[in-house]
Each structure stands twice: as structure tokens, then as C-alpha cells.
C-alpha positions as a Python dict, from the first residue, in 0.01 Angstrom:
ca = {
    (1, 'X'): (0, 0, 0),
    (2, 'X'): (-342, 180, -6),
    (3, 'X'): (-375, 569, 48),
    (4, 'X'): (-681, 699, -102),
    (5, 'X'): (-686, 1043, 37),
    (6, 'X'): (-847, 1259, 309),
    (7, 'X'): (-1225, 1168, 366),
    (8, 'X'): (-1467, 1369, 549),
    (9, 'X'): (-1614, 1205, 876),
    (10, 'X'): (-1805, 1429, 1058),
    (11, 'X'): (-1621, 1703, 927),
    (12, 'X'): (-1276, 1557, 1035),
    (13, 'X'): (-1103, 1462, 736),
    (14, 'X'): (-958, 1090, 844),
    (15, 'X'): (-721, 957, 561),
    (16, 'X'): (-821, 658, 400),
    (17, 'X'): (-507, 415, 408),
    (18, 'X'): (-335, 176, 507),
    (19, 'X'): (-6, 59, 812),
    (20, 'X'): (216, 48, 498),
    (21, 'X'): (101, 390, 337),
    (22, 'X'): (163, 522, 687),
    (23, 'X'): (453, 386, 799),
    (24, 'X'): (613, 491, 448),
    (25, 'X'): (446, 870, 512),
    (26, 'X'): (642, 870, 829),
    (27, 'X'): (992, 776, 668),
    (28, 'X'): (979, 978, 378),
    (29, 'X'): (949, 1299, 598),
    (30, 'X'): (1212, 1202, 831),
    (31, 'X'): (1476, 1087, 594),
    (32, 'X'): (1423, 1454, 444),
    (33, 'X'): (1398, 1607, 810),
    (34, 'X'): (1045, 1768, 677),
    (35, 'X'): (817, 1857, 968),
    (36, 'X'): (462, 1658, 918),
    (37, 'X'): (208, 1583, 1198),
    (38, 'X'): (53, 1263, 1190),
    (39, 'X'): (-284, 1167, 1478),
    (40, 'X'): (-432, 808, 1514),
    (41, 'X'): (-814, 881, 1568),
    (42, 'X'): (-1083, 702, 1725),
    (43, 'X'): (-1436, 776, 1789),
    (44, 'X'): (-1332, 987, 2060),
    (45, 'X'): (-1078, 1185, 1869),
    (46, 'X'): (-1255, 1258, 1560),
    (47, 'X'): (-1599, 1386, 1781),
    (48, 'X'): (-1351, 1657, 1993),
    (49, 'X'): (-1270, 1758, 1643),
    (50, 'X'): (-1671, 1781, 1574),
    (51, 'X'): (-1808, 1901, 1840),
    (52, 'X'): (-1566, 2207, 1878),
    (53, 'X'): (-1460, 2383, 1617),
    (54, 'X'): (-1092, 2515, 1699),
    (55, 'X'): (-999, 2176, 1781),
    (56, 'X'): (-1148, 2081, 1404),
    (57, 'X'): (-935, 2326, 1270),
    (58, 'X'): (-610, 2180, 1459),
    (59, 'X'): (-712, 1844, 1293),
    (60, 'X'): (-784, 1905, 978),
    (61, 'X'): (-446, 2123, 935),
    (62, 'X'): (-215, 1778, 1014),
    (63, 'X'): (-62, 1601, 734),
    (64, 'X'): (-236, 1229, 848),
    (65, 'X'): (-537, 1172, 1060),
    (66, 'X'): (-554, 776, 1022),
    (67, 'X'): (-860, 554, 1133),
    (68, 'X'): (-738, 427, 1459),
    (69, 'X'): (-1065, 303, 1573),
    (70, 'X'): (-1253, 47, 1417),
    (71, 'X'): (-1586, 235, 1416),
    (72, 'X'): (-1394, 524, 1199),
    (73, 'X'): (-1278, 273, 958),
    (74, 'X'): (-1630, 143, 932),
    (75, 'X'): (-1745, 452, 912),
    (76, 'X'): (-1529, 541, 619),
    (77, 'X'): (-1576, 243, 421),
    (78, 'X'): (-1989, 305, 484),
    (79, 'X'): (-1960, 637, 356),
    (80, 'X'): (-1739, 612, 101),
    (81, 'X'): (-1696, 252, 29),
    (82, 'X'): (-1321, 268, 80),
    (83, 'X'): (-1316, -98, 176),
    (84, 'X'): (-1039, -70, 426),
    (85, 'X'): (-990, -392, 533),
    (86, 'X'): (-849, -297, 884),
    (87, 'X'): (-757, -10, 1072),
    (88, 'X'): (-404, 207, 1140),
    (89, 'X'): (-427, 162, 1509),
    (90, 'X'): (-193, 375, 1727),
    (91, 'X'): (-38, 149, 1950),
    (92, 'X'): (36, -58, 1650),
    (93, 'X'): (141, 155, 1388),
    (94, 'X'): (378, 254, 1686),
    (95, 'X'): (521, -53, 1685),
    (96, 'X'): (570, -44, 1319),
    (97, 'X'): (768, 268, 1312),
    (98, 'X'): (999, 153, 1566),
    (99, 'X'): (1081, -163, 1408),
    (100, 'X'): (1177, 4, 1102),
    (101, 'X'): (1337, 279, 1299),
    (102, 'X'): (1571, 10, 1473),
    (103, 'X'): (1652, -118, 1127),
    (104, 'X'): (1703, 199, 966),
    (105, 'X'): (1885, 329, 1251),
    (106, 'X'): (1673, 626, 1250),
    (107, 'X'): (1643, 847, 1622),
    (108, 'X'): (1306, 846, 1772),
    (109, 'X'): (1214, 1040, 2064),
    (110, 'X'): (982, 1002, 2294),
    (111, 'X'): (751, 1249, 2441),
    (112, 'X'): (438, 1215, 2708),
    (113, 'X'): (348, 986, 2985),
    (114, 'X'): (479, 962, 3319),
    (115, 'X'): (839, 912, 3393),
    (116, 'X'): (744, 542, 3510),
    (117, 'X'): (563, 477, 3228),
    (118, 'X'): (830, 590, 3001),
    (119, 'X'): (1096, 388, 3189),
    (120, 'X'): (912, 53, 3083),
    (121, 'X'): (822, 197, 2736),
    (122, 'X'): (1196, 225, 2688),
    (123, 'X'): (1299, -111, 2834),
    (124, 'X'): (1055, -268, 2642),
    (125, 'X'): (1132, -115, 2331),
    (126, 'X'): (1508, -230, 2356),
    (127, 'X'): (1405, -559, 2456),
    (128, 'X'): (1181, -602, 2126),
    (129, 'X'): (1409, -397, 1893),
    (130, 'X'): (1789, -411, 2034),
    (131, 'X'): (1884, -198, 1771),
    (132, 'X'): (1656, 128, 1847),
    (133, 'X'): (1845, 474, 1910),
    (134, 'X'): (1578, 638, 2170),
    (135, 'X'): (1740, 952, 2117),
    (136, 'X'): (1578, 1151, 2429),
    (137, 'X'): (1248, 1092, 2635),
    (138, 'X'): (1051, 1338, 2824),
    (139, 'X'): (741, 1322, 3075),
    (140, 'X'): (423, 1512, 3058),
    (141, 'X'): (386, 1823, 3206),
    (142, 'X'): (20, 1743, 3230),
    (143, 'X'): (-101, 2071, 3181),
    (144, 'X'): (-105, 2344, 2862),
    (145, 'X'): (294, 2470, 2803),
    (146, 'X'): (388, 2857, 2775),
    (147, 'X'): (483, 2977, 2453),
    (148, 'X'): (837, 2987, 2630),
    (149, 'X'): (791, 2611, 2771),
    (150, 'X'): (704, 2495, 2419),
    (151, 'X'): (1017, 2600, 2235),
    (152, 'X'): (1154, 2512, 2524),
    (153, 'X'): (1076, 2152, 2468),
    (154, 'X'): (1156, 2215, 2039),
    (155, 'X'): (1464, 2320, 2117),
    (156, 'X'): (1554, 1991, 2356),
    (157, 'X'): (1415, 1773, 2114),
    (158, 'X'): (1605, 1930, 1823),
    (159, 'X'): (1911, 1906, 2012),
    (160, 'X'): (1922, 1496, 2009),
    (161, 'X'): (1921, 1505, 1659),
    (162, 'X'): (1566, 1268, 1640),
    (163, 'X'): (1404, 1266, 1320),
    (164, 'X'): (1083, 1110, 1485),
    (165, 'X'): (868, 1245, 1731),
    (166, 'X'): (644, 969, 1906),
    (167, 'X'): (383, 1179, 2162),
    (168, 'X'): (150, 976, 2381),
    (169, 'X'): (-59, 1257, 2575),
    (170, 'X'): (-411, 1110, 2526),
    (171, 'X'): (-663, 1272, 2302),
    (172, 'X'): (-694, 1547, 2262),
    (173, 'X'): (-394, 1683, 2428),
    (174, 'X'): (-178, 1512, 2223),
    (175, 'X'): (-317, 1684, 1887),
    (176, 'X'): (-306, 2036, 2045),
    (177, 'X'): (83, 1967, 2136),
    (178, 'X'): (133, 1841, 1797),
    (179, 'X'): (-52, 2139, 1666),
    (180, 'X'): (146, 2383, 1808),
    (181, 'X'): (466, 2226, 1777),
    (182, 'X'): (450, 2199, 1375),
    (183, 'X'): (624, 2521, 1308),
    (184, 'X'): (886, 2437, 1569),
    (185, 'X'): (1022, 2147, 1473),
    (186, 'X'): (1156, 1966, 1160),
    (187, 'X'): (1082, 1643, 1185),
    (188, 'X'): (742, 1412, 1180),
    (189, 'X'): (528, 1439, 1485),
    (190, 'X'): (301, 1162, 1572),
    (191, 'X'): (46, 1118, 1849),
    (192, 'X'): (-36, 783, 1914),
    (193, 'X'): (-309, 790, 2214),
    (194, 'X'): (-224, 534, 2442),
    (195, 'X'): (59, 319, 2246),
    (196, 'X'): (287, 450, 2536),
    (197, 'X'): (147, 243, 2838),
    (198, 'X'): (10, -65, 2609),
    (199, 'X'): (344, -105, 2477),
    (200, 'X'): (560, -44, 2826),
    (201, 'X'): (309, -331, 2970),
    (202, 'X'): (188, -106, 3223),
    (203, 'X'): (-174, -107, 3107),
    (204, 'X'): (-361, -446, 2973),
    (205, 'X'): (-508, -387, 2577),
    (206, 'X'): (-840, -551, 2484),
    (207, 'X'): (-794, -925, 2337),
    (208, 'X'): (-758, -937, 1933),
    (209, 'X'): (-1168, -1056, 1930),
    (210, 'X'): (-1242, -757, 2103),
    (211, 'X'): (-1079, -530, 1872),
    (212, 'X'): (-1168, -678, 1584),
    (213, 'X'): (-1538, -672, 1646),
    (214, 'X'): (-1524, -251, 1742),
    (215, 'X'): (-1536, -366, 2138),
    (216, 'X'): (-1224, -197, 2294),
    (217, 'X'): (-1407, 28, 2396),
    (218, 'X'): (-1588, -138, 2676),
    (219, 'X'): (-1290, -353, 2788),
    (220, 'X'): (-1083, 1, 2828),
    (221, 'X'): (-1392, 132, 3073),
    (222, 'X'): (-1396, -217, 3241),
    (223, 'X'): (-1049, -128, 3338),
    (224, 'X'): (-1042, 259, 3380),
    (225, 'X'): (-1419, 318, 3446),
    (226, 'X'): (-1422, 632, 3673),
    (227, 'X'): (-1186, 832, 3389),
    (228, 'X'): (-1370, 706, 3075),
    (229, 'X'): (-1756, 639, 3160),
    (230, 'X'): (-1843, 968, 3051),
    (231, 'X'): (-1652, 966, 2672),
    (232, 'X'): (-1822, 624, 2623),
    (233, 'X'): (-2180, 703, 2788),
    (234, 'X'): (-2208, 1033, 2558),
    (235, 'X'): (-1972, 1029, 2302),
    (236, 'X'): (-2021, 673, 2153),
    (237, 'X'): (-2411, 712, 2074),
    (238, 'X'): (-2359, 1056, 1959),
    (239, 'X'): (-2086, 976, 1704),
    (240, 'X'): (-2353, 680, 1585),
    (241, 'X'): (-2598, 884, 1584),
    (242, 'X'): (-2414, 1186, 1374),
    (243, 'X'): (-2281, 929, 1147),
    (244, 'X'): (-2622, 773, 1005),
    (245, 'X'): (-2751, 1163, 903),
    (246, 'X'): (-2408, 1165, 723),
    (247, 'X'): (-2477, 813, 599),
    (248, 'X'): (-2843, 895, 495),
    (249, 'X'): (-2747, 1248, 384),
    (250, 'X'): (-2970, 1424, 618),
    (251, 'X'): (-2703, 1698, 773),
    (252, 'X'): (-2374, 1759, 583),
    (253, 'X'): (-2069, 1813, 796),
    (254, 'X'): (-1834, 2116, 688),
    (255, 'X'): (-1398, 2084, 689),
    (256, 'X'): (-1429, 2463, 808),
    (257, 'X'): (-1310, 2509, 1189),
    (258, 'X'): (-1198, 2806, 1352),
    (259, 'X'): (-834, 2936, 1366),
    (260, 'X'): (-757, 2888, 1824),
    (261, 'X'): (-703, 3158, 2019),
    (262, 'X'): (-365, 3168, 2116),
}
């Protein structure tokens, strides 16, 4: 296992570790029912934590933020030379967690998406892993809950006794539910982008080359162009360009966000 501690990209402070060191993370909290919220962040997650400063402070308050990208792993290792080897990718270290959590017999549940999409995730899940206890699903509301709505939603997932929540809202919804939800519940809370529809089927993932190489990118706007052209067209260059005066120590990027409104 490698876990090397929190490391400061861009002023998001992305942990340095490994699948194992995760997956292990994960465990320990929910075998002592000890809330913990855990992101998987790619280029696009860690520059909505840059570029806006409440939303840095929501990140950098979570117990993991783990290089799910490759370019955030790269960037890490340039930086600090961490010399991760690979990335803790979302979709995957998904899949981890609910292998074990079929073994274990620990109760996941499951928490974003459509009700279609979910329907497949959970097939799919029992096909792979016979053994899982999906303790309780829910859809997206696909909009920002009510104080009311949101214990709402604690108190239903409390009440199937899971001990891990899996939430696949896309970035950076997903982080702000997570964010608000730490106080609520006690049990880890992961968001894991868009593990949901890769691993119900019901949306293709780049080939292994592609990912490998930093390239998923481009095969995710080949496929979803009008809804992602502009995070790629602005966002990629920018988060290039931000990490070189990091890299060449020309701007220095502070932890420090601002508390959200309410």
C-alpha cells in the first residue's frame, strides 16, 4: 500500500496513494461506522475546486480526494515526485469496494443517477458479485436538496443500516452532496463521478490505451460532445496552463477557501 499524504495541486489537496490505501481507508471507517467523505478527482474536479473558492473549501475539508485522472496523478508525481505509478480511478476503485463489500458482507447503498441507470447498476453488480447486500438505492433529484430534503435522504439511508455510501452525481454535485451530508451521516461517503453508468453498461468507457496515455478525455466528448465541449475546450488548457507556474514556481496556490453560504 502507498499513502503519502495530502498534496497541494492547485490549491486542492489530492492525496497521494494508492487502490489499496483507499480501499483499506474506506473499510476501516465503515467497520467502525465513522463518517468520512472520500471524492475521485480529475482535471475537471480539482479546477471547480480552483477556480471557486467555496467549492475549494468543500474539498479540501473531505477525508480523501484521490487522483482519479491521469493528468492529476502526473501532476502530482511532477510536483512532488510521488512516483505514483497509476491512478485511483472512480469507476474502478468502485469496483474495488464492492468486491470486498460482497466478501465482507458489508451494506452499500447507492445514491445518484437515474432510476434506469440504477436498475442496470444493480443487476450488474449482482451479476459480478452474487454476494453484495445493496442495502437501498435512490435516484437523483437533479437539483440542490432543502435542508429538510437532505436529512430527509440521511435519515432513509441510515435506516437500511449501510455502512457505505456510493454517490454518482457528476462533479461537482456529487462533492457538494457529500459535503453537506458529512455531519448527517455515520458512515463513509464516496463520490465516484461516473462509475454509476460505466459500470451498469449504459455508457461505453474509453479503451485501456486511451486511459493510460491521459486520453479519456476526448473519447468521453466523442461520445457526449454537446454536454462536455465546454469543460474540455476551457478547462483542460487552463489546468495545464496553471499547473506549469506551480511546476516552475511562478504563482503559489493557497489550501484557504471560503466557508459556503448556506
Amino acid at each position: 500500500m502507498l499513502s503519502l499524504g495530502k498534496r497541494n495541486v492547485l490549491g486542492v489537496m489530492v492525496d497521494a496513494m494508492d487502490y489499496e490505501s483507499a480501499v483499506a481507508f474506506v473499510f476501516e471507517r465503515a467497520r467502525q461506522r465513522r463518517a468520512a467523505t472520500i471524492s475521485a478527482l480529475a482535471v475537471h474536479g480539482v479546477m471547480t475546486g480552483a477556480l471557486n473558492p467555496e467549492h475549494k473549501y468543500r474539498l479540501n475539508s473531505f477525508d480523501l480526494l484521490v487522483p482519479d485522472g491521469q493528468p492529476v496523478r502526473w501532476a502530482i508525481n511532477l510536483l512532488y515526485g510521488a512516483k505514483l505509478s497509476d491512478r485511483v480511478y472512480g469507476p474502478e476503485l468502485m469496483r474495488r469496494i464492492c468486491e470486498q463489500a460482497a466478501r465482507e458482507g458489508t451494506p452499500i447503498y447507492l445514491y445518484g443517477s437515474t432510476r434506469e441507470v440504477l436498475a442496470s447498476l444493480i443487476a450488474s453488480l449482482r451479476e459480478k458479485f452474487p454476494n453484495i447486500h445493496i442495502a437501498g438505492s435512490e435516484p437523483s433529484a437533479f437539483r440542490i436538496l432543502s435542508l429538510e430534503e437532505r436529512a430527509a435522504v440521511a435519515q432513509r439511508i441510515r435506516s437500511t443500516g449501510a455502512a457505505i455510501v456510493l454517490v454518482g452525481l457528476g462533479c461537482p454535485r456529487q462533492e457538494v452532496f457529500a459535503y453537506e451530508l458529512r455531519n448527517l451521516l455515520s458512515v463513509p461517503v464516496l463520490a465516484v463521478g461516473a462509475a454509476f453508468p460505466f459500470l451498469a453498461g449504459t455508457l461505453p468507457q474509453a479503451p485501456p490505451w486511451m486511459q493510460r496515455r491521459g486520453l479519456e478525455w476526448l473519447f468521453r466528448l466523442f461520445i457526449e460532445p454537446r454536454r462536455l465541449w465546454r469543460r474540455y475546450l476551457y478547462l483542460n488548457p487552463a489546468y495545464l496552463f496553471l499547473t506549469a507556474l506551480q511546476w516552475l514556481r511562478l504563482r503559489q496556490f493557497s489550501p484557504h477557501g471560503r466557508p459556503p453560504s448556506l
